[in-house]
N, C-alpha and C positions, 0 to 999 in steps of 0.2 A: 064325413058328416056334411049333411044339408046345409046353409047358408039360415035356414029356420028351426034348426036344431041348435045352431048356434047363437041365433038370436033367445033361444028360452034362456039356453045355458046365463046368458049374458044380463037376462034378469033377475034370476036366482043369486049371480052376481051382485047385483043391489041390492037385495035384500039381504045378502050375508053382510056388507059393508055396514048398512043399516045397525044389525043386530050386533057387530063389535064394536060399532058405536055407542053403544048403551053399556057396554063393559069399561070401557076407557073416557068416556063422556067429562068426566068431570076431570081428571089428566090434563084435559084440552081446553074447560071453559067453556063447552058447547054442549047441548043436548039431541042436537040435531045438523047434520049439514047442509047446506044451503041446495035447494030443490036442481038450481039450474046447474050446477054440479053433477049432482044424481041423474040428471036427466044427461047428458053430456056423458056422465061412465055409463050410460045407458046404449048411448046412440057408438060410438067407437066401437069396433070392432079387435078386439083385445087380440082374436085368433091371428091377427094379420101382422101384428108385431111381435112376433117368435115363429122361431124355425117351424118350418112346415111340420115333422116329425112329433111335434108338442102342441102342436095347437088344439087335439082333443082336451087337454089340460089347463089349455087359455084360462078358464072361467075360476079356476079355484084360486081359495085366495091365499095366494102364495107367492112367491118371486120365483121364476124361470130365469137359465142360463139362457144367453146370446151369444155368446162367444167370445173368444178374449178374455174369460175368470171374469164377466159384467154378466149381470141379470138386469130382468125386468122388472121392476119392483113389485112388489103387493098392492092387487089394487086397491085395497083399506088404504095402503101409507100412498098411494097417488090419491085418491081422495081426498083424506084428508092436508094431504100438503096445497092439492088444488085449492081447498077451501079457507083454509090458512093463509092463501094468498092474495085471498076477495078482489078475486080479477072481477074486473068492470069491462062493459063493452065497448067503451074505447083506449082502454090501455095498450101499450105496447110491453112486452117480457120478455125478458131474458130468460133461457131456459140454457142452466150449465148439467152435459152429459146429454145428449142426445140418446144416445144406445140406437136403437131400432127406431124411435119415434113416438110410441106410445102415450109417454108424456105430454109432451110437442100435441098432438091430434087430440088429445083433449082439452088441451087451453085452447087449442085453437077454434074450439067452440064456441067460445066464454070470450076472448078478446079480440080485440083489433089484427095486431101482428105479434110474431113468435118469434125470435129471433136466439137460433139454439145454438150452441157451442159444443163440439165435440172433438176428444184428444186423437182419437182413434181412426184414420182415416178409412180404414176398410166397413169400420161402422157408419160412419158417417153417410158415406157413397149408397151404403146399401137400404139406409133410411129417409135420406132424398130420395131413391128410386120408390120403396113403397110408398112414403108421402104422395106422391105425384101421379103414383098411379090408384091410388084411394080419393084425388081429387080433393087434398089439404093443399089449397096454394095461396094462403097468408103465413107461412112458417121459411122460414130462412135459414141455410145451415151452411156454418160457416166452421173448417176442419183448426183447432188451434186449441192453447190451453186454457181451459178454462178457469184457471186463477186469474187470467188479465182480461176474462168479460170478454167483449166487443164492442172496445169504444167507436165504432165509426157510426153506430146507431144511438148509444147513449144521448142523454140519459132514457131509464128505464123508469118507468111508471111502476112495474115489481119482478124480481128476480127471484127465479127457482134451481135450488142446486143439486141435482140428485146426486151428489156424492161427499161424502164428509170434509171437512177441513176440522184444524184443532179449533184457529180462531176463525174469525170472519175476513177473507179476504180482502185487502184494501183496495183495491181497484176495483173491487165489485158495487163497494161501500161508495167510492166515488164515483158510479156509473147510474147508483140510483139515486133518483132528484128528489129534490126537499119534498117529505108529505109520503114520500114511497115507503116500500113493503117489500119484504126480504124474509124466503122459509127456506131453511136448509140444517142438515144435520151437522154438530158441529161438539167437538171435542176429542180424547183420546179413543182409539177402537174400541177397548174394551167398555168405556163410558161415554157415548155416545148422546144426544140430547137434542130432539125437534126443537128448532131453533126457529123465533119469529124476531127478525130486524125490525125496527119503525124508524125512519130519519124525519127528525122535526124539520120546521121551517127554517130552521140555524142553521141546519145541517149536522144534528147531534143524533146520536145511534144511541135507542132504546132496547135490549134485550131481554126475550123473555122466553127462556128453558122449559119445554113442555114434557111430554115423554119420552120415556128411552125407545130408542132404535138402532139399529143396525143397519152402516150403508157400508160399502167400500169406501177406499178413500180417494179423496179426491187428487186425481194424475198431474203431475206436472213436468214440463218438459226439463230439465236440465243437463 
């Protein structure tokens, strides 16, 4: 496929996101998501974050394997986690799980710096190389686990975890500065729950359980 058969694809894209927004809308508290979102899953290039082999299938909305038993998420649930994130343009984020980058290359539309953590080093390696070679060079990837962040940039203005924990990770919780913003899936596998952090000015963690999802869960070295 063409580079401009991919780009219809990648509209049609939006407008699916769109329309399962209108099913789960009120789940979320929202009626609609935020344009420069939309325009950002617009502009990414989805074929370029999954194996060559799949990338005719980039556009649906669905999650693809990457390798390692990790997929790429659904671009409805990277959407909407993006937008749950209300990146601003001068934030800096944390993005826990890397995978291929996908995630990463979308916020890095939307904010300042990226700053991604990933368990998996052969992942990691291979989503720096496409980052770099798609010409995303505000994103940072650093190979480690990501239940302990990356304090060496903290704090975060807002963190995103694409992979489940039961609770919310403490080191995460203390990597983001008073006023910040925290989206990640969070509980047991089978009851899973988009999760919106808020830390007040005290530095007190507000929680608020949105809809059910399905992530893997999140890796940890031990």
């Amino acid at each position: 496929m063409k580079e401009d058969h991919f780009a219809i694809l990648r509209r049609h894209m939006v407008e699916v996101i769109g329309i399962h927004l209108d099913l789960v809308g009120d789940q979320l508290g929202r009626p609609s998501l935020d344009q420069r979102v939309m325009k950002a899953m617009g502009r990414v290039p989805r074929h370029a974050f999954v194996p060559r082999p799949l990338a005719v299938h980039a556009y649906q909305d669905m999650p693809l394997p990457i390798g390692f038993d990790k997929t790429i998420s659904q671009p409805f649930i990277v959407a909407v986690m993006t937008d749950l994130l209300e990146p601003q343009p001068d934030d800096v984020v944390l993005e826990i799980g890397t995978g291929l980058g996908y995630q990463a290359a979308v916020l890095s539309q939307l904010v300042r710096r990226v700053c991604s953590v990933e368990i998996i080093e052969e992942l990691a390696v291979e989503a720096e190389a496409r980052l770099r070679r798609l010409g995303y060079d505000n994103i940072g990837i650093h190979i480690g686990d990501g239940s302990f962040g990356w304090p060496e940039h903290a704090p975060y203005d807002k963190i995103i975890v694409t992979a489940a924990a039961e609770l919310v990770p403490p080191a995460l919780l203390q990597q983001l500065r008073p006023g910040g913003r925290m989206v990640l899936p969070t509980g047991l596998a089978e009851d899973q729950k988009l999760t919106v952090v808020e830390k007040d000015a005290a530095g007190r963690a507000h929680l608020q359980e949105l809809m059910s999802v399905r992530f893997s869960l999140l890796e940890t070295v031990r």
